[in-house]
ZALOSE-237299 format. One line per 8 residues: number of its first residue (from 1); for each residue x, y, z of C-alpha. Coordinates in nm, 2 decimals, padded with zeros to 4 digits. Example, Ala and Ser with C-alpha at 12.3 -4.5 7.8 and 13.67 -1.06 7.14 Angstrom:
2
1> 01.23/-00.45/00.78 | 01.37/-00.11/00.71
end
This chain:
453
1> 00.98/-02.17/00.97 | 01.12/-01.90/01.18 | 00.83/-01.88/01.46 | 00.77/-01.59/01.70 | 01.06/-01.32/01.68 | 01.07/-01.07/01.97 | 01.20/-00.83/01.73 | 00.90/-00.80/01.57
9> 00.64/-00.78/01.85 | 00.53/-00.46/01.92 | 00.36/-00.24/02.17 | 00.05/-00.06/02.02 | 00.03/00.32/02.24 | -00.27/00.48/02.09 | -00.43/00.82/02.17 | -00.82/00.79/02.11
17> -01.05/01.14/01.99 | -01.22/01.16/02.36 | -00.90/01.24/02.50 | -00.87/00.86/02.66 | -00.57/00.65/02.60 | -00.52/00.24/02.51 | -00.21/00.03/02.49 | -00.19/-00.34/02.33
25> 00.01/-00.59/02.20 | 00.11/-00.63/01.77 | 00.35/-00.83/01.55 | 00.49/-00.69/01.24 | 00.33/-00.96/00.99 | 00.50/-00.78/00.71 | 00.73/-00.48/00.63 | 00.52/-00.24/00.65
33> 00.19/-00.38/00.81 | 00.11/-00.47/01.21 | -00.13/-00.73/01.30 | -00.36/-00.66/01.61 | -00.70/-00.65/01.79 | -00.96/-00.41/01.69 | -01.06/-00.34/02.01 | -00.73/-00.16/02.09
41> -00.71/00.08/01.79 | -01.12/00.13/01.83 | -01.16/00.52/01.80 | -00.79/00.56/01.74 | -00.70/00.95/01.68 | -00.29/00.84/01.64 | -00.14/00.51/01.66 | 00.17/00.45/01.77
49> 00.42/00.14/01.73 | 00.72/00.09/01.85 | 00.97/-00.22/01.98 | 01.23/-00.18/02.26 | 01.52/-00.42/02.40 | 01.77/-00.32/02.71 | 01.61/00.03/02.73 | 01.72/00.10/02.36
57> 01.41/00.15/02.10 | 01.46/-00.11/01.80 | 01.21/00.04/01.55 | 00.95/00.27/01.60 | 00.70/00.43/01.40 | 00.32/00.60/01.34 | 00.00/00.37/01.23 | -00.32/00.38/01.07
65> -00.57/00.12/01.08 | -00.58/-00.02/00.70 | -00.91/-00.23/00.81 | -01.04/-00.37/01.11 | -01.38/-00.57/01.23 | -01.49/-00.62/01.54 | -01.65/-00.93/01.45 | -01.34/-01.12/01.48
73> -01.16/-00.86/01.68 | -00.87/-00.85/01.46 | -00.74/-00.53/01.31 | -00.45/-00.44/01.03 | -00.22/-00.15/01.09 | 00.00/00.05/00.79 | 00.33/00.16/00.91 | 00.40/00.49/00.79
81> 00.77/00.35/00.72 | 00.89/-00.01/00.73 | 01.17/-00.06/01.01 | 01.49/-00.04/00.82 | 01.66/-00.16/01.14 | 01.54/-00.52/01.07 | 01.69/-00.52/00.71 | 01.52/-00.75/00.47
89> 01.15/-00.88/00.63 | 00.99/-01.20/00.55 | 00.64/-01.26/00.58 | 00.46/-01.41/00.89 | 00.29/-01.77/00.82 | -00.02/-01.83/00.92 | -00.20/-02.20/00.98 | -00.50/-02.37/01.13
97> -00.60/-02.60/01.37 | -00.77/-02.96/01.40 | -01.03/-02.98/01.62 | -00.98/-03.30/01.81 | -00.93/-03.47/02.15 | -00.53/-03.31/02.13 | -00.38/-03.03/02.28 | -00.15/-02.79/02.13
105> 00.15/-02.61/02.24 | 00.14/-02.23/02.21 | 00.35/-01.94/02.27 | 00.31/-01.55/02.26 | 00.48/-01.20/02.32 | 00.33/-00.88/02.45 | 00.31/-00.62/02.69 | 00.05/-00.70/02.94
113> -00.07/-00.49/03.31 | 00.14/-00.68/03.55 | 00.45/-00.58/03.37 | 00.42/-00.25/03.44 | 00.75/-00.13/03.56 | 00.93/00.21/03.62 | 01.25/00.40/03.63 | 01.44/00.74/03.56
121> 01.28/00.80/03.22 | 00.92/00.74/03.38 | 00.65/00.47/03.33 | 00.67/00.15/03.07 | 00.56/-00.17/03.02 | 00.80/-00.46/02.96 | 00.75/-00.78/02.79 | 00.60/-01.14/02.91
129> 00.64/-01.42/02.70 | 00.36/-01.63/02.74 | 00.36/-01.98/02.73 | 00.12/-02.27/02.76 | -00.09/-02.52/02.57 | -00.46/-02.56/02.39 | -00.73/-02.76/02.43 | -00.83/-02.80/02.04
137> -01.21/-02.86/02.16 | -01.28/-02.57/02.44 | -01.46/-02.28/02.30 | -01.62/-02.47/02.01 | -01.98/-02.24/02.03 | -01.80/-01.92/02.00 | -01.58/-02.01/01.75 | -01.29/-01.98/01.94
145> -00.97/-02.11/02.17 | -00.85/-02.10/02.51 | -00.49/-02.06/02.61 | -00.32/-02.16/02.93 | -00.08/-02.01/03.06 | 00.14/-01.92/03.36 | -00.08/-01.74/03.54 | 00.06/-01.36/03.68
153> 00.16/-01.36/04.06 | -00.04/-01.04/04.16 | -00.39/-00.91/04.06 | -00.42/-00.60/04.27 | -00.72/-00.40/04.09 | -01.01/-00.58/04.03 | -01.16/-00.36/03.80 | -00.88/-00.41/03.54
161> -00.73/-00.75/03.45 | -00.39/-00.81/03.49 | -00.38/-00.90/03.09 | -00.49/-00.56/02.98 | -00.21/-00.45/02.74 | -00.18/-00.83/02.57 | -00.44/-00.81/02.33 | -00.32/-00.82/02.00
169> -00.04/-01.00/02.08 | -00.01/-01.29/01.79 | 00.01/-01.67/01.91 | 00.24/-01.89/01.80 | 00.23/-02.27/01.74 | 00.50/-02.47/01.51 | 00.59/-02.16/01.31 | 00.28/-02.06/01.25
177> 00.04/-01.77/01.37 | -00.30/-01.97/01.47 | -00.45/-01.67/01.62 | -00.49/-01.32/01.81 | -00.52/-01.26/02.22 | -00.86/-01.07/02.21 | -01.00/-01.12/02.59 | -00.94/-01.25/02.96
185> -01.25/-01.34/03.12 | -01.22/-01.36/03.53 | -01.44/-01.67/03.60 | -01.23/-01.88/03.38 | -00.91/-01.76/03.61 | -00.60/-01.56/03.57 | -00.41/-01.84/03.39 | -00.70/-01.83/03.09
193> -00.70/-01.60/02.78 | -00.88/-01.61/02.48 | -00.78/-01.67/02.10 | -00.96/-01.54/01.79 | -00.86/-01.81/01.59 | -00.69/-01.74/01.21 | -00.88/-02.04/01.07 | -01.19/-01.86/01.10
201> -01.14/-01.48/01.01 | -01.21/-01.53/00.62 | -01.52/-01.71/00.69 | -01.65/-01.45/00.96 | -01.57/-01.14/00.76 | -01.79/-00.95/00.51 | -01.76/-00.78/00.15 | -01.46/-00.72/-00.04
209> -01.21/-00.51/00.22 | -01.19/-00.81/00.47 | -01.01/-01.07/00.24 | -00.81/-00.79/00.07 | -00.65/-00.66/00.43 | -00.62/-01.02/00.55 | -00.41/-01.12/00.21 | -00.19/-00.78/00.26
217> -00.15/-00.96/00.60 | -00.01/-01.29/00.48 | -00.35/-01.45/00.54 | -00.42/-01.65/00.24 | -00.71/-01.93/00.30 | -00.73/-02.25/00.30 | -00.42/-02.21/00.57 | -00.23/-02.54/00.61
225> -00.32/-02.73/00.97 | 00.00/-02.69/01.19 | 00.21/-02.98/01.26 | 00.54/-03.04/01.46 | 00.85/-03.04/01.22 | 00.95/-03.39/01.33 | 00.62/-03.57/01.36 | 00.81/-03.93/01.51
233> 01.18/-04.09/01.58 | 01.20/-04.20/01.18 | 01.23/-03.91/01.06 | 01.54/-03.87/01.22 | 01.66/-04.14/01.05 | 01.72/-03.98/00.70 | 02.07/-03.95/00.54 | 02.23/-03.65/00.54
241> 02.22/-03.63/00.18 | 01.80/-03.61/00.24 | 01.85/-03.36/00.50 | 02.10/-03.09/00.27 | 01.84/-03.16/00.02 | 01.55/-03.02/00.22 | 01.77/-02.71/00.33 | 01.86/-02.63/-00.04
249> 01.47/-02.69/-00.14 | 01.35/-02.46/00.15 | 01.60/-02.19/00.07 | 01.50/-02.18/-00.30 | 01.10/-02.22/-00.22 | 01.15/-01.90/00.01 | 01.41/-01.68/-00.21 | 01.22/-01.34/-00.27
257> 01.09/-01.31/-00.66 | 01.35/-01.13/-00.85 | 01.24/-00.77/-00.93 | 01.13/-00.73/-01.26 | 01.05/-00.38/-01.46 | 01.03/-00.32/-01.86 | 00.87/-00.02/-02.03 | 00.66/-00.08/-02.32
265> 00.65/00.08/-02.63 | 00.81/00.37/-02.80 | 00.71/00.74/-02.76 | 00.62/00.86/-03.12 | 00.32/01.10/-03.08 | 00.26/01.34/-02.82 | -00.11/01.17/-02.74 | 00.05/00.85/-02.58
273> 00.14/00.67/-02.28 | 00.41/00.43/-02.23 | 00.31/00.16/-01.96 | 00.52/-00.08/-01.78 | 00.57/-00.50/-01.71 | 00.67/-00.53/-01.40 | 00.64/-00.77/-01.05 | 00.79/-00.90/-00.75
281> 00.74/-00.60/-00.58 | 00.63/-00.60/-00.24 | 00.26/-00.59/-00.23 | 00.09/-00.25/-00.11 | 00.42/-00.12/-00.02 | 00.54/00.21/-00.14 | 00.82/00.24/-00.43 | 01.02/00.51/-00.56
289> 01.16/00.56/-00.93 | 01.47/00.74/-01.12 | 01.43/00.89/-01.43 | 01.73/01.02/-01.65 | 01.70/01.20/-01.99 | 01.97/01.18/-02.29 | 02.06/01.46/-02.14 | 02.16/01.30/-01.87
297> 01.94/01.54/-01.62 | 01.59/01.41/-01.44 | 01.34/01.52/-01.60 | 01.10/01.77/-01.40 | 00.76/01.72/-01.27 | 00.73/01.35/-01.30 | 00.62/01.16/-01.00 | 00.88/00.98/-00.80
305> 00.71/00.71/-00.55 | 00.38/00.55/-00.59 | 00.18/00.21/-00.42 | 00.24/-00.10/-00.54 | -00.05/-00.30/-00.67 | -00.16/-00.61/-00.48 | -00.05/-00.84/-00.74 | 00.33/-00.70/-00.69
313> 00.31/-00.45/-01.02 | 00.36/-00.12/-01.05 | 00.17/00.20/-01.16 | 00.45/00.34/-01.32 | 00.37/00.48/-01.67 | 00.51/00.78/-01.89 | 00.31/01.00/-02.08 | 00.47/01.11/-02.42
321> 00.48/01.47/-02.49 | 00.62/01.72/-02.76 | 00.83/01.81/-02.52 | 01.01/01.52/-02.44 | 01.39/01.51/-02.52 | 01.39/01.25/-02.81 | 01.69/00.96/-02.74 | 01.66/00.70/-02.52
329> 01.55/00.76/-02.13 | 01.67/00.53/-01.84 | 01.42/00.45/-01.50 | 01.52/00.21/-01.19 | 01.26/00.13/-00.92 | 01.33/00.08/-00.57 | 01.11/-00.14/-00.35 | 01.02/00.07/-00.04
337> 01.00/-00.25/00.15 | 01.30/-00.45/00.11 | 01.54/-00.19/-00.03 | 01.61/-00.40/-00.32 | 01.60/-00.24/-00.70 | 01.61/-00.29/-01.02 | 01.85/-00.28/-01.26 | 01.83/00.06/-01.54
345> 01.55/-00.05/-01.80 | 01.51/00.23/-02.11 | 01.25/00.34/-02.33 | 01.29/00.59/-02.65 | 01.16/00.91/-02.74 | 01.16/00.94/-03.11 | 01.09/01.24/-03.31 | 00.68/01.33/-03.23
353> 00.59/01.56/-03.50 | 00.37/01.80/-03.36 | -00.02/01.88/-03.42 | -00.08/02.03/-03.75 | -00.29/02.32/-03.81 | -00.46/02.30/-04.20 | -00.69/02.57/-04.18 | -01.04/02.52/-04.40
361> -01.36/02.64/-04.38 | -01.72/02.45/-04.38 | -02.08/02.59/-04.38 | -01.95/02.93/-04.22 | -01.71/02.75/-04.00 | -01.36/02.73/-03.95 | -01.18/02.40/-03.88 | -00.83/02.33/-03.80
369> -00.83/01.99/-03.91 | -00.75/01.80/-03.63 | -01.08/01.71/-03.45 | -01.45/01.83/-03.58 | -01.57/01.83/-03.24 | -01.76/02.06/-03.00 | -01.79/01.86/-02.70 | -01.68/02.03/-02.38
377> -01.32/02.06/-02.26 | -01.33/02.08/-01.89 | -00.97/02.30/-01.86 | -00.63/02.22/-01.73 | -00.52/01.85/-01.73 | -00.70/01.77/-02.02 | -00.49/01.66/-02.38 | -00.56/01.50/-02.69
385> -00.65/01.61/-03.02 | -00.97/01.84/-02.90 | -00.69/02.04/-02.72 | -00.50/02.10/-03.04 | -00.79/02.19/-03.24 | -00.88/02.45/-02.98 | -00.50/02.57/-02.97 | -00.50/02.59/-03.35
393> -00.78/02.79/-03.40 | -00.65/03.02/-03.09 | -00.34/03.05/-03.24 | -00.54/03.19/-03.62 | -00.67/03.46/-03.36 | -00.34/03.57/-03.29 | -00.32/03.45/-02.92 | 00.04/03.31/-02.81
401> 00.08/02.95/-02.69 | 00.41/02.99/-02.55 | 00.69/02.79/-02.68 | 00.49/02.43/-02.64 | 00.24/02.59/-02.93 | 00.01/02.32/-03.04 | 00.07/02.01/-02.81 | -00.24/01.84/-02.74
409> -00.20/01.96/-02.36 | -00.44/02.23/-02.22 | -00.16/02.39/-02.01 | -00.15/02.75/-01.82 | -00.10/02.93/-02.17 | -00.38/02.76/-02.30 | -00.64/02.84/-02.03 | -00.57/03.22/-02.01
417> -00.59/03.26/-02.39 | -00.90/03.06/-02.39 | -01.01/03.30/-02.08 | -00.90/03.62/-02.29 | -01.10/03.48/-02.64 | -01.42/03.44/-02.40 | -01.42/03.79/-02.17 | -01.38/03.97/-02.53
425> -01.69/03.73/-02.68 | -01.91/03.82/-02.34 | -01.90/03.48/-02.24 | -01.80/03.35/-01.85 | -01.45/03.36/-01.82 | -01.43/02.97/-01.69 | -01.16/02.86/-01.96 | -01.44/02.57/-02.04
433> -01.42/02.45/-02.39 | -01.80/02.48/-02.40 | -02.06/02.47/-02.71 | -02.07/02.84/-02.70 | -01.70/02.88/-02.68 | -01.63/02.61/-02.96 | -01.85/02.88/-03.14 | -01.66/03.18/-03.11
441> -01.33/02.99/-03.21 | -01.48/02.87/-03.54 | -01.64/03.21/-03.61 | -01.48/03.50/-03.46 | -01.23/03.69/-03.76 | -00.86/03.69/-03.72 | -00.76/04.07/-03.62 | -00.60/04.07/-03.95
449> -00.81/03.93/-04.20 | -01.15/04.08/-04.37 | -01.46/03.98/-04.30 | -01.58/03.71/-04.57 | -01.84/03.82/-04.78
end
């Protein structure tokens, strides 16, 4: 277990919607998501986080608040971009506490009042590292933990504690994150601050959003109790052979899942959609894809980035079309997150014959074949085989399609000729395949051909 990296504590400068300002404490629990208080992001307008060392700024970056409750005072930030400074990110670790006649040696980073320092480039607040210990049974009515600590030398405003600025900040014990700084209350001193305490947000929090932003947070309940890594003198006394075992079954237990992306299927017709197999993405994190055609160009308007699911899989899916270039495509997906990608995975086009039109005609009407239907087609966007029933019976009335002709996909060609068919019937020109317009198409005579008698 790595425990606390200063790297990856954060100071949280946010600009509120009445003009006001607050600062607090984070930690970057995951690539791209800060852990904090709710109190400090409370009425947030824009967020912003950033980390600094020696004057220099490590990472930086803008925030929204994903979820946050005040309940338990504890709040989830999503980066707008992961800090590729810190190369590949693994996941905080998060455990509980016993409550028992013990104590418990704690530690935490953030960027409290009394640090407040200044030089050429103006005001800033530089980081304390806090360090004490935990009485496991204090604060058992509210549900929460008191932390000792060095207290600060100076308390010169008593209308604003000296700790204002380290809420948020995460606190550490054996590896673990056991809780957030939330409060300092005055009559319990200046060395006192309180914890929310980890072991006790999922039971505290409501509906379905709570346990979904505490999972994209590395919270997964029940959270294992925290214990020292060497519990008494015998361990010690293990072989060396023991001890390379451990390393080698630690590194494999925490080797990031291999990426893994396949497409499924074969495109054959123009009505269906290829979807993909894939996981060990990073979950809720953003991805972008490469798509080459036989041709060996990318193919134009298809989307190039896209969320990853919570389980790790992606949304990544290809609809076939007439138009596709038939031979075999090639997509890689890279994880937003980490950086890693996949390797090239392919999927074939093969030739999609396209929508026939046989013209007949039934009790007066004229049908293309294709679909009988006369439901409503709400416009652009919509495809399938009521689109090319439409676009066949268009074409019969001598209106052009453009080169797609009859694809299944109402397209810009489609909508105007629809349009034209109903400002010549009288009918609004909304480019709705409606009853009345389903009408016209199956009724209305061909410039060229004679009325039937």
């Amino acid at each position: 277990m790595r425990g606390l990296q200063a790297v990856r504590a954060a100071e949280i400068i946010v600009a509120r919607h009445d003009g006001s300002g607050q600062r607090g404490s984070g930690y970057l629990v995951r690539a791209d998501t800060v852990l904090t208080a709710a109190h400090v992001v409370a009425g947030a307008q824009r967020i912003h986080v950033r980390s600094e060392k020696d004057g220099a700024v490590l990472w930086d970056t803008e925030a929204t608040v994903a979820w946050s409750d005040e309940t338990i005072d504890v709040a989830v930030l999503a980066l707008s971009a992961p800090p590729k400074s810190l190369g590949r990110i693994r996941a905080a670790e998060f455990g509980a506490v016993r409550d028992r006649d013990a104590g418990l040696t704690c530690s935490a980073l953030g960027f409290p009042l009394f640090k407040r320092r200044q030089d050429a480039a103006g005001m800033y607040r530089d980081s304390f590292h806090a360090r004490g210990g935990i009485a496991l049974l204090t604060g058992r009515r509210e549900g929460v933990l008191e932390f000792r600590v060095q207290q600060p030398e100076q308390d010169p405003d008593p209308h604003r504690s000296p700790w204002e600025g380290m809420s948020g900040a995460a606190v550490w014990a054996h590896g673990r994150i056991i809780g957030l700084i939330t409060a300092h209350h005055r009559q319990e001193g200046l060395g006192s601050l309180t914890i929310s305490r980890a072991d006790r947000w999922a039971k505290q929090v409501l509906g379905e959003a709570g346990p979904a932003a505490l999972d994209r947070a590395g919270l997964r309940p029940p959270l294992p109790f925290v214990v020292p890594v060497w519990r008494n003198r015998k361990v010690l006394i293990g072989s060396s052979v023991v001890l390379a075992t451990a390393a080698a079954t630690a590194w494999w237990l925490a080797r990031p899942e291999p990426l893994h992306l396949e497409m499924v299927g074969t495109c054959t017709r123009a009505d269906q959609t290829l979807v993909n197999r894939s996981s060990g993405f990073t979950p809720g994190g953003r991805y972008t894809d490469e798509v080459i055609a036989p041709d060996g160009s990318t193919p134009q308007n298809v989307s190039t980035t896209g969320t990853v699911n919570n389980d790790g899989s992606l949304k990544l899916a290809w609809p076939c079309s007439g138009t596709d270039q038939r031979g075999t495509y090639r997509v890689r997906v890279t994880d937003g997150a980490t950086g890693r990608h996949t390797g090239w995975t392919t999927f074939n086009v093969k030739y999609v014959p396209p929508y026939r039109c046989r013209f007949h005609q039934r009790d007066g009407l004229w049908y293309a074949g294709i679909s009988d239907t006369q439901d409503s087609v709400r416009g652009p966007g919509s495809r399938g085989t009521e689109v090319a029933e439409a676009q066949c019976l268009l074409q019969r009335l001598g209106y052009e399609l453009g080169t797609a002709g009859v694809d299944g996909r109402y397209g810009t060609n489609t909508q105007r000729a629809v349009i034209s068919l109903q400002s010549k019937e009288g009918s609004a020109p909304d480019g709705i395949l409606g009853a009345r317009t389903w009408h016209s198409l199956r009724t209305t005579v061909p410039p060229a051909e004679p009325a039937t008698q």
